[in-house]
C-alpha positions, 0 to 999 in steps of 0.5 A, spaced: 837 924 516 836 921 509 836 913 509 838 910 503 837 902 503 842 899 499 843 904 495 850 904 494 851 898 490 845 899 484 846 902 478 842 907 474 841 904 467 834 903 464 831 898 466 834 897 472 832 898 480 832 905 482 834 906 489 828 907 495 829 912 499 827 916 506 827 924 505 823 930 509 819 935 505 818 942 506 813 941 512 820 936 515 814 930 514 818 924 512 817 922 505 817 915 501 818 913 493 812 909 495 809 915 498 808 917 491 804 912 487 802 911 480 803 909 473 809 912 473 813 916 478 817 922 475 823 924 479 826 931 478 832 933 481 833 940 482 836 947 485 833 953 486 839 957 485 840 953 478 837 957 473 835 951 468 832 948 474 828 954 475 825 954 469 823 947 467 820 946 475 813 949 473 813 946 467 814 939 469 809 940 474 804 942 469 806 937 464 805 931 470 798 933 472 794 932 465 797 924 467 792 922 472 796 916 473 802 919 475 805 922 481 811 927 482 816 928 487 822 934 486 828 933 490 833 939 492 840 937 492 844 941 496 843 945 503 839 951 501 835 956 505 827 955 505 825 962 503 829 960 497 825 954 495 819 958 496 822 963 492 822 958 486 815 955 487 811 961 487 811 961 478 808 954 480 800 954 479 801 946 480 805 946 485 810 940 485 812 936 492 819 938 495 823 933 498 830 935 501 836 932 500 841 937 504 847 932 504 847 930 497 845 922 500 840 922 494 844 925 489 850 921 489 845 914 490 841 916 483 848 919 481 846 925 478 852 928 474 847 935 471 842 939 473 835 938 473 836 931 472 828 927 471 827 920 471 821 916 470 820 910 475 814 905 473 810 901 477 815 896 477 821 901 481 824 900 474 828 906 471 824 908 464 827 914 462 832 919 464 834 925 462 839 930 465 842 938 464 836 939 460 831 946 458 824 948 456 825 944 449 826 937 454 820 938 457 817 937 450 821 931 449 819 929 455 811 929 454 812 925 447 815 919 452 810 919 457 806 919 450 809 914 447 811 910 452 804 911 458 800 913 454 793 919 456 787 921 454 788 927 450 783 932 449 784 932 442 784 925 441 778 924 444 771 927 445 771 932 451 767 932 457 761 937 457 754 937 456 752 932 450 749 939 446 756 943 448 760 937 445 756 936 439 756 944 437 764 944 438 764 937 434 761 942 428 765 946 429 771 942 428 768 939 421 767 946 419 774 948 420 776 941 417 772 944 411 775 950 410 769 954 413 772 958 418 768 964 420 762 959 420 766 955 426 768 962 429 761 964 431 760 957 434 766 957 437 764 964 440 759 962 442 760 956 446 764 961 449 759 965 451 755 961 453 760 956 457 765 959 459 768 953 463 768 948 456 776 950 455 775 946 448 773 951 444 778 956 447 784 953 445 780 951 439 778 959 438 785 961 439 787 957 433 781 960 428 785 967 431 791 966 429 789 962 422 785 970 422 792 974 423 790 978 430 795 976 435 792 979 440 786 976 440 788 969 439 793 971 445 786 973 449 783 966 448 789 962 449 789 965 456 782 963 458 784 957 456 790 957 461 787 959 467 781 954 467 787 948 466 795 949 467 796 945 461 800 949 457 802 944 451 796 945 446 796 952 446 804 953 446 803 954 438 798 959 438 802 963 444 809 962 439 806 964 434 802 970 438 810 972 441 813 972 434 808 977 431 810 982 436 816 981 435 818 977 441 824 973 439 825 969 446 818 968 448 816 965 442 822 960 442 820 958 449 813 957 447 816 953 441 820 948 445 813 947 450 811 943 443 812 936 441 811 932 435 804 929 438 801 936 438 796 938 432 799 944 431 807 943 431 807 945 423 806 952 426 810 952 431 816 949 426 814 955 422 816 959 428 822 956 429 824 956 421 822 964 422 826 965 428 832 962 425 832 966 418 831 971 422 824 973 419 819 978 422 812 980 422 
């Protein structure tokens, strides 16, 4: 049974409590909003046979774990089979927490009207943020909140972690990109690369030198790496609309072009893409 104290008589708006709550998850343990501790806890409200869900669970459980002070807990509205939720979590390389709200107790408490629904809970059990009926282009609006309102160390706002040598040549190579110099940042870039394949700065930073290059498979290439050493998707997301454009893969590039934010270094490109699509250009 889910319990929720209270519950009936508070309201969503912002600022204002959120309801507690007692749920079980998929191993039938019994879970807690307090089991969920962190700057800020993000509450996604989802179903595995709503499409829009299905695409958006993935990313909001990539996008959360490059906040390390945060926490997150999906909720399933509905009586759905097990095998149906493991069906949608299998696209998941960071997979999110499941509590089970079968009969909708939850559901009506947070008085969710669309799916997927996401809130964002401060450490004060205060509602910071809602948004409901979203898809892949909320995601983005949803890190420039986080950004704006939490604040993270980003990886390009801040010197990356590495071996001091390592971060000292790919600053080298940034000032070189910034100068224009762009075969000379290349080949340092290549060969950190080489030499440090676990150092995914200069893979993202290397896809951008392909693209500014005009080979798409080759950008596609670096930009990959990058994602299989960290699920972060949202700075290479440019790249990889740019990379779906050029071979004329309409849909893939405005997916990826709605994974970028305002934040992003390289959203003049994916501005471009869109500009492109909605013209109806090709490459």
């Amino acid at each position: 049974m889910l319990l929720l104290p209270g519950a009936g008589a508070r309201g969503l708006e912002l600022n204002a409590p959120v309801p507690e709550f007692t749920a079980p998850d998929l191993a039938g343990a019994t879970r807690t909003l307090a089991d969920f501790p962190g700057r800020v806890t993000l509450l996604l409200f989802w179903q595995p046979d709503n499409p829009r869900s299905c695409r958006v669970l993935c990313e909001i459980a990539d996008l959360q774990g490059v906040y390390e002070r945060s926490a997150l807990a999906t909720i399933v509205s509905g009586a759905h089979q097990k095998a149906e939720i493991e069906e949608a979590l299998k696209g998941c390389r960071n997979r999110p927490p499941v509590l089970l709200d079968p009969d909708r107790v939850i559901f009506g408490a947070y008085q969710i009207v669309a799916l997927p629904t996401l809130m964002l809970v401060g450490p004060d059990r205060l509602l910071k943020y809602k948004i409901a009926g979203f898809g892949l282009q909320g995601v983005g609006e949803v890190q420039a909140h986080l950004d704006a309102v939490y604040g993270r160390e980003k990886a390009l706002a801040a010197a990356p972690a590495g071996p001091p040598d390592v971060v000292r040549r790919f600053g080298m190579a940034q000032q070189l990109l910034k100068a224009g110099m762009q075969a000379q940042a290349e080949r340092i870039l290549e060969s950190l690369t080489m030499g440090h394949p676990e150092f995914r700065p200069a893979w993202v930073s290397l896809g951008y030198c392909r693209v500014a290059g005009n080979r798409p498979g080759e950008a596609q290439a670096a930009f990959e790496k990058a994602m299989a050493l960290d699920a972060r998707v949202a700075d290479v997301a440019a790249g990889m609309a740019w990379v779906s454009w050029r071979r004329d893969d309409a849909a893939g590039a405005a997916e990826w072009a709605a994974r970028t934010n305002g934040n992003d270094p390289n959203h003049a490109l994916a501005d471009e893409v869109r500009r492109q699509l909605e013209s109806g250009g090709r490459r």
